[in-house]
BAKOLRO-366522 format. One record per residue (C-alpha): residue number from 1; x, y, z. Coordinates in nm, 3 decimals, padded with zeros to 5 digits, always signed. Layout:
     i        px        py        pz
   NUM         X         Y         Z
...
This chain:
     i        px        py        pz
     1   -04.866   -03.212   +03.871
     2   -04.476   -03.122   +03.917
     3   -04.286   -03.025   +03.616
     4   -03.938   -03.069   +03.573
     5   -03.694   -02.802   +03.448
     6   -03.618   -02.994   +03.110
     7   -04.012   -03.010   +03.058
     8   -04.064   -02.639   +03.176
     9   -03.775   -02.531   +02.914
    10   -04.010   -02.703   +02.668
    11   -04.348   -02.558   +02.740
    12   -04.165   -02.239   +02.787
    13   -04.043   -02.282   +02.402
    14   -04.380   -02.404   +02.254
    15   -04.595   -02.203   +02.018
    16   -04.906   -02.201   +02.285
    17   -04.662   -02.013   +02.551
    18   -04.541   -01.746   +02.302
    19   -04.896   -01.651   +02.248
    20   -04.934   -01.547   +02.578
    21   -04.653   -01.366   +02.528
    22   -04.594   -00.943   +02.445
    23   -04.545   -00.917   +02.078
    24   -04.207   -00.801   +02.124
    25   -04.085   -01.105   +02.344
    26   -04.242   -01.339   +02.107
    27   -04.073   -01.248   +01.830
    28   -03.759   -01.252   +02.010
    29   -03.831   -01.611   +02.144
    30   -03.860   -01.693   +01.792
    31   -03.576   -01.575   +01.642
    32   -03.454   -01.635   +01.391
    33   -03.744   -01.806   +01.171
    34   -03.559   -01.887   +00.866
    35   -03.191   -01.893   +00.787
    36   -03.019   -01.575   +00.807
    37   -02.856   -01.369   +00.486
    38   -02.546   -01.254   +00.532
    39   -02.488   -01.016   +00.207
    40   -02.075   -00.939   +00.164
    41   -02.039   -00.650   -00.107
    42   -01.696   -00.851   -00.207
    43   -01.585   -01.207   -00.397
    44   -01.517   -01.492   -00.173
    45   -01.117   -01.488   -00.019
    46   -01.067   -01.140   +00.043
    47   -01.004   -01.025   +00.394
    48   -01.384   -00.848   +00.357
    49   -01.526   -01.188   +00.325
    50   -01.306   -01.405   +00.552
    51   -01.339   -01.229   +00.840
    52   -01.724   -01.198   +00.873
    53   -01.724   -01.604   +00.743
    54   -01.509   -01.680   +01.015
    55   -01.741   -01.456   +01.303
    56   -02.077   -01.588   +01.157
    57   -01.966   -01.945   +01.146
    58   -01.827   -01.907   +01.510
    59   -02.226   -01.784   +01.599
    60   -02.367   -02.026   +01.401
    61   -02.157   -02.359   +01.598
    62   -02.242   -02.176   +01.923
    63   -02.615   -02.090   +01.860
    64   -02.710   -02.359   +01.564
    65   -02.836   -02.091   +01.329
    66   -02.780   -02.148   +00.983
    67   -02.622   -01.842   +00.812
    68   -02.573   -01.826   +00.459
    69   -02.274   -01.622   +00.285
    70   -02.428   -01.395   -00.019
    71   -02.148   -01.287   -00.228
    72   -02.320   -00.986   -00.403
    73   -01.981   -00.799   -00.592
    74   -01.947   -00.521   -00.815
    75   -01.881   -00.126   -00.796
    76   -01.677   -00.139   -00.535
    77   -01.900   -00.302   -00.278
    78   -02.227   -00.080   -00.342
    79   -02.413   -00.328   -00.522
    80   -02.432   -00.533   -00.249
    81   -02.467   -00.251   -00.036
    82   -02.787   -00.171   -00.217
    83   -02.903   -00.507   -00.200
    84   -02.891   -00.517   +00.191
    85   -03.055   -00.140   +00.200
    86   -03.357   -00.280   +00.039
    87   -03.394   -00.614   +00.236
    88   -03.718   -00.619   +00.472
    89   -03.531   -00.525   +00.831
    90   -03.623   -00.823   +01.040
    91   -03.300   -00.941   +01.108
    92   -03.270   -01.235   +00.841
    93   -03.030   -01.040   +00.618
    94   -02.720   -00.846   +00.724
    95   -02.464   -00.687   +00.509
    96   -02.106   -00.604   +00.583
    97   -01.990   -00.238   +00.538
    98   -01.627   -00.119   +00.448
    99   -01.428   +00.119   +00.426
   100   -01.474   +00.209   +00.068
   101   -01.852   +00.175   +00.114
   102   -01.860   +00.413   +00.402
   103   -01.587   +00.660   +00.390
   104   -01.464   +00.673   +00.045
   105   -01.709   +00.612   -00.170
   106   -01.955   +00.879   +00.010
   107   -01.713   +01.115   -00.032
   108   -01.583   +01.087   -00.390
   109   -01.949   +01.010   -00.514
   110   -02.204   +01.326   -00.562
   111   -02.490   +01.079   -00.658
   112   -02.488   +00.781   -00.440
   113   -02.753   +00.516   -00.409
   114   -02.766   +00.502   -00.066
   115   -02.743   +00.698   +00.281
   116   -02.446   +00.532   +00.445
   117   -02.608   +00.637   +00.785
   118   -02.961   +00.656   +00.796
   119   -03.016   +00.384   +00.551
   120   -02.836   +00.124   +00.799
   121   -02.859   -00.005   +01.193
   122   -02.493   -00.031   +01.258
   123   -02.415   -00.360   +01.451
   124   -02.072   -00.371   +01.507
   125   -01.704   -00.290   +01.389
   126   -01.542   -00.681   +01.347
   127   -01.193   -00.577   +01.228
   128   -00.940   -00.262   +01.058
   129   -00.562   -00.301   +00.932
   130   -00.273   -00.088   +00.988
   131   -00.084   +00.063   +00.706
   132   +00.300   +00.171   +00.621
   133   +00.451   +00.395   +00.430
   134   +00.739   +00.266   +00.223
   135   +00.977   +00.322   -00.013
   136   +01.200   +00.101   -00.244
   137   +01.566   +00.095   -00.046
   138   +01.744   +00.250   -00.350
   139   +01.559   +00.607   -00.276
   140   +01.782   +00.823   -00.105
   141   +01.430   +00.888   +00.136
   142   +01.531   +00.775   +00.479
   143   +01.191   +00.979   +00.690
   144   +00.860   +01.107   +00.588
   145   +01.011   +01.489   +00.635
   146   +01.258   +01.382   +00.377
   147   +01.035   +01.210   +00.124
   148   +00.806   +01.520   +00.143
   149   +01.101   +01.776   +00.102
   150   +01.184   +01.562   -00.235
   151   +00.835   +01.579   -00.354
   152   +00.754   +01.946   -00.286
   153   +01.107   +01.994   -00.453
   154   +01.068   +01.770   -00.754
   155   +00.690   +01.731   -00.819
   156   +00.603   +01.438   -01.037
   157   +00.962   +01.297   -01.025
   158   +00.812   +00.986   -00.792
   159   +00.508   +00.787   -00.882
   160   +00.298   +00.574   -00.643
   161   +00.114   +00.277   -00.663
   162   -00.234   +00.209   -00.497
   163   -00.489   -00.099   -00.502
   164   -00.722   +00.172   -00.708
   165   -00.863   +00.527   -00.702
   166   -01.004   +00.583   -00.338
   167   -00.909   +00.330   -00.204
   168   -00.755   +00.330   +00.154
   169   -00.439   +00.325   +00.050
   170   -00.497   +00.616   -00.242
   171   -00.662   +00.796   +00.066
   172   -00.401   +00.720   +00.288
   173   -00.136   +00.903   +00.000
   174   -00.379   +01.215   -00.003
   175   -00.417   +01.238   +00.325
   176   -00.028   +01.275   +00.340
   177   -00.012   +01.510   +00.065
   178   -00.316   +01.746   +00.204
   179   -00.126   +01.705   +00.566
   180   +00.168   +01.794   +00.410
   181   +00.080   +02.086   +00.201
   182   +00.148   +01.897   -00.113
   183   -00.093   +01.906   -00.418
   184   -00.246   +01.585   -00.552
   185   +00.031   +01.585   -00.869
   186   +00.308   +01.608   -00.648
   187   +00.388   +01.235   -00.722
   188   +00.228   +01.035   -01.018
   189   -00.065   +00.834   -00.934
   190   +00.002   +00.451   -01.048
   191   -00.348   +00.276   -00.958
   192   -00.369   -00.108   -00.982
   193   -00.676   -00.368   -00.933
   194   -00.589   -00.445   -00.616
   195   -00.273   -00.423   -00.386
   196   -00.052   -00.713   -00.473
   197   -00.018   -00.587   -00.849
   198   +00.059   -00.243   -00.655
   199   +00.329   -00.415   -00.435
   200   +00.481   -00.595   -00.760
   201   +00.510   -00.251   -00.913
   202   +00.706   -00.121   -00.601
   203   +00.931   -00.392   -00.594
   204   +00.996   -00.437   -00.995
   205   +01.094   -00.048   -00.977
   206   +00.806   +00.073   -01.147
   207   +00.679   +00.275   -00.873
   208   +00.920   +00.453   -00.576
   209   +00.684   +00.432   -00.269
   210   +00.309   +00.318   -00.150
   211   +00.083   +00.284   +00.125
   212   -00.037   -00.087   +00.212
   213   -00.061   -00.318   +00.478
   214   +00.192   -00.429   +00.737
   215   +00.121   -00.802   +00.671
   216   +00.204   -00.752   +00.352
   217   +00.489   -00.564   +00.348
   218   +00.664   -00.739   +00.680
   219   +00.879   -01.000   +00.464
   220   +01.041   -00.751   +00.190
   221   +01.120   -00.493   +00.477
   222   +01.310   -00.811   +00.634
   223   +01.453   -00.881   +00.324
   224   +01.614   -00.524   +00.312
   225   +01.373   -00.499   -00.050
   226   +01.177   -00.187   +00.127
   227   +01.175   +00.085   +00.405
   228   +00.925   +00.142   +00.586
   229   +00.899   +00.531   +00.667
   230   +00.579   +00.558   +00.913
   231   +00.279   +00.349   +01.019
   232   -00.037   +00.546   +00.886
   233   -00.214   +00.543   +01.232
   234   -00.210   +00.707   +01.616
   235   +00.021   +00.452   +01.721
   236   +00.298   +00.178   +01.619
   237   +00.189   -00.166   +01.526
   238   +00.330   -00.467   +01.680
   239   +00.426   -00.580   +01.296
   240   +00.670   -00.349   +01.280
   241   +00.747   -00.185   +01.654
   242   +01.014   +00.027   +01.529
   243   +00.888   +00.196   +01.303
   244   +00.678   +00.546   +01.421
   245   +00.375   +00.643   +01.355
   246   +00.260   +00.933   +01.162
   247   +00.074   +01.124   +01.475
   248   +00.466   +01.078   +01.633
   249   +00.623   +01.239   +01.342
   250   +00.395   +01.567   +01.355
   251   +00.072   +01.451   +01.202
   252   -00.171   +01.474   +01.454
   253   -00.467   +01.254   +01.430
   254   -00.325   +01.090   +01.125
   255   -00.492   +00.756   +01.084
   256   -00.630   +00.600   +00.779
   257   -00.755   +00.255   +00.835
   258   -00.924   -00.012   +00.616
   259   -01.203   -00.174   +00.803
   260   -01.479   -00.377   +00.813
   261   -01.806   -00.391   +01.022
   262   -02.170   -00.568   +01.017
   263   -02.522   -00.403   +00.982
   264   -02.888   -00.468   +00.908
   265   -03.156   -00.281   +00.754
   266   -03.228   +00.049   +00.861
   267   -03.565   -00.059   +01.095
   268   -03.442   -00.355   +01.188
   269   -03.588   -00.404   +01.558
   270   -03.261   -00.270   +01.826
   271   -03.322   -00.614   +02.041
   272   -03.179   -00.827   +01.692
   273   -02.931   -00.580   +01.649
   274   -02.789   -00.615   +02.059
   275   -02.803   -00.960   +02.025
   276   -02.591   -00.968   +01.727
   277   -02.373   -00.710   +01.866
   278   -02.328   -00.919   +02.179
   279   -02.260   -01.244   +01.955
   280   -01.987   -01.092   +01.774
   281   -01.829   -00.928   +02.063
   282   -01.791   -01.291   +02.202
   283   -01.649   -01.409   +01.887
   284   -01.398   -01.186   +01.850
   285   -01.300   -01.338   +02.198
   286   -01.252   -01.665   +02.079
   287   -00.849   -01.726   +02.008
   288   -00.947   -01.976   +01.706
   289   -01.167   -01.670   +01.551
   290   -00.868   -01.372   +01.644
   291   -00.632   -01.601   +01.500
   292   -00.812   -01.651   +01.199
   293   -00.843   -01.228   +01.131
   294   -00.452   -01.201   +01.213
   295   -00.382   -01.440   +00.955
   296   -00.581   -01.187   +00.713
   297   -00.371   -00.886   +00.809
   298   -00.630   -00.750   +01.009
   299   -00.656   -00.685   +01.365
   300   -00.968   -00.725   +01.617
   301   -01.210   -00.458   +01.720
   302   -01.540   -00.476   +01.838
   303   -01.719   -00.238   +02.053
   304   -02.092   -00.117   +02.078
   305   -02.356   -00.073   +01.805
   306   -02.303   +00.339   +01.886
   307   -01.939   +00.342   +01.874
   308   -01.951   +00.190   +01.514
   309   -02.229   +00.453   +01.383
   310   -01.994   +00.714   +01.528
   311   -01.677   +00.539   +01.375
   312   -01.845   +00.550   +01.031
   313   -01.945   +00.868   +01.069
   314   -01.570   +01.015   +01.130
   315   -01.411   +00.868   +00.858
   316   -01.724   +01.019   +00.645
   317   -01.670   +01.364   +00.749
   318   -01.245   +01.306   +00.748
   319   -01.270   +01.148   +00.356
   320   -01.536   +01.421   +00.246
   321   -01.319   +01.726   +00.378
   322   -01.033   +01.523   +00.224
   323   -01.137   +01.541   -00.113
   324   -01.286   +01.853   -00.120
   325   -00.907   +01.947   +00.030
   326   -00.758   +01.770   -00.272
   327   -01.003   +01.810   -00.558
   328   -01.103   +01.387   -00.561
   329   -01.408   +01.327   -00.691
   330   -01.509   +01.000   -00.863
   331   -01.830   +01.152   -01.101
């Protein structure tokens, strides 16, 4: 009897031919088995949940999986965190990891619920924003030498505002002040819930100069509100071209970046996790899906499953000798 290819692709696919199969290939013929969890430590919006929607919904039109968005919030992303730690590793939930759930909050917690490295099979880093260093444009601070000569001067005459305690942009400051040989009270520390209440405070006066994001700060630099002093990175960001970066200015290996990058259970068998790693990869090819993560103020990675675990283990070891440096601790 002669079988065509549609009807071999069929018997190929059918329950009897997977039994025949290695255990190993047959679950990988079968995969996935039920919709797949996708556990985001943040609420709905943010840049930490738009960017993995728009990946996963980019894999699920190309591959007809249904993926379903778990919104699991609270304590600055380790609750849902835990909640992916403790899922059964078969590659039905994932859980996106972040910079505050990987680098700062290892570091400024003594007690934490969680091994950010063992506990997780890295899959991939999706995304990380640039910051900029700015000042309101009635401070007589024209370069980071000359903001830090005012500070070691006049400590506590400037405050700064921050989207919280440890976050990027908090680390970003310290990192600054430990690079510079400032102590942590050489400005005042203004913390806010989040950066646009910090970027009100900069503008209304309140505060003299902050850290944030180059999407965010782009129109009020045009406007002539703001100066920006240094991009918080290795190298200049097409945002804002002119303006150096920090490893340019002296600060070797100066980079503090908020990112954002996919895992599974720690167990969770390494053919789901290249397959996912090769999924998102091709997303983040896709112009409609790169578009999408500009519009957040973030920019596109991507990369291998290793180069992520060795990612998150850098900023680790940087944010743990940073607040040992500094005295940060969040316990």
């Amino acid at each position: 009897m002669r079988i065509d290819r549609r009807s071999a692709i069929k018997l190929i696919a059918s329950p009897a031919f997977t039994v025949g199969l290695p255990a190993s290939r047959a679950r990988a013929e079968s995969y996935p088995s039920k919709p797949i969890r996708l556990i985001v430590p943040y609420p709905a919006g943010g840049p930490y949940d738009g960017i993995p929607r728009a990946i996963t919904q980019w894999i699920s039109s190309q591959e007809g999986w249904s993926i379903v968005v778990d919104n699991r919030t609270g304590a600055t992303g380790v609750i849902g965190v835990m909640a992916g730690r403790q899922a059964a590793p078969d590659g039905h939930t994932l859980v996106v990891l972040t910079t505050s759930t990987h680098g700062a909050v290892p570091a400024l917690k003594r007690q934490l619920g969680y091994d950010p490295v063992n506990d997780f099979a890295p899959i991939v880093l999706m995304a990380a924003a640039t910051l900029v260093l700015l000042v309101r444009e009635d401070l007589p601070v024209y370069s980071v030498a000359e903001l830090v000569a005012m500070m070691r001067a006049q400590p506590g005459r400037l405050n700064y505002s921050t989207g919280g305690y440890g976050s990027p942009h908090h680390l970003a400051t310290m990192t600054l002040f430990q690079r510079a040989g400032l102590p942590q009270n050489a400005a005042v520390h203004v913390p806010f819930a989040g950066l646009g209440p910090a970027l009100m405070a900069l503008l209304g006066g309140n505060v003299q100069f902050m850290i944030t994001s180059t999407g965010a700060a782009t129109q009020h630099i045009t406007a002539g509100k703001l100066r920006p002093l240094a991009i918080a990175s290795l190298k200049r960001s097409p945002r804002l071209p002119e303006v150096p970066a920090m490893a340019e200015l002296g600060y070797a290996n100066f980079e503090v970046v908020p990112w954002c990058g996919l895992a599974a259970p720690a167990g969770t068998p390494d053919a789901i996790v290249a397959r996912w790693n090769a999924l998102v990869n091709a997303a983040l090819r896709d112009v409609a899906v790169r578009d999408q993560i500009v519009t957040l103020d973030y920019e596109v990675r991507g990369g291998s499953a290793q180069e992520f675990l060795e990612f998150i283990k850098r900023d680790i070891a940087r944010y743990k000798t940073l607040a040992e440096d500094m005295g940060l601790s969040e316990d």
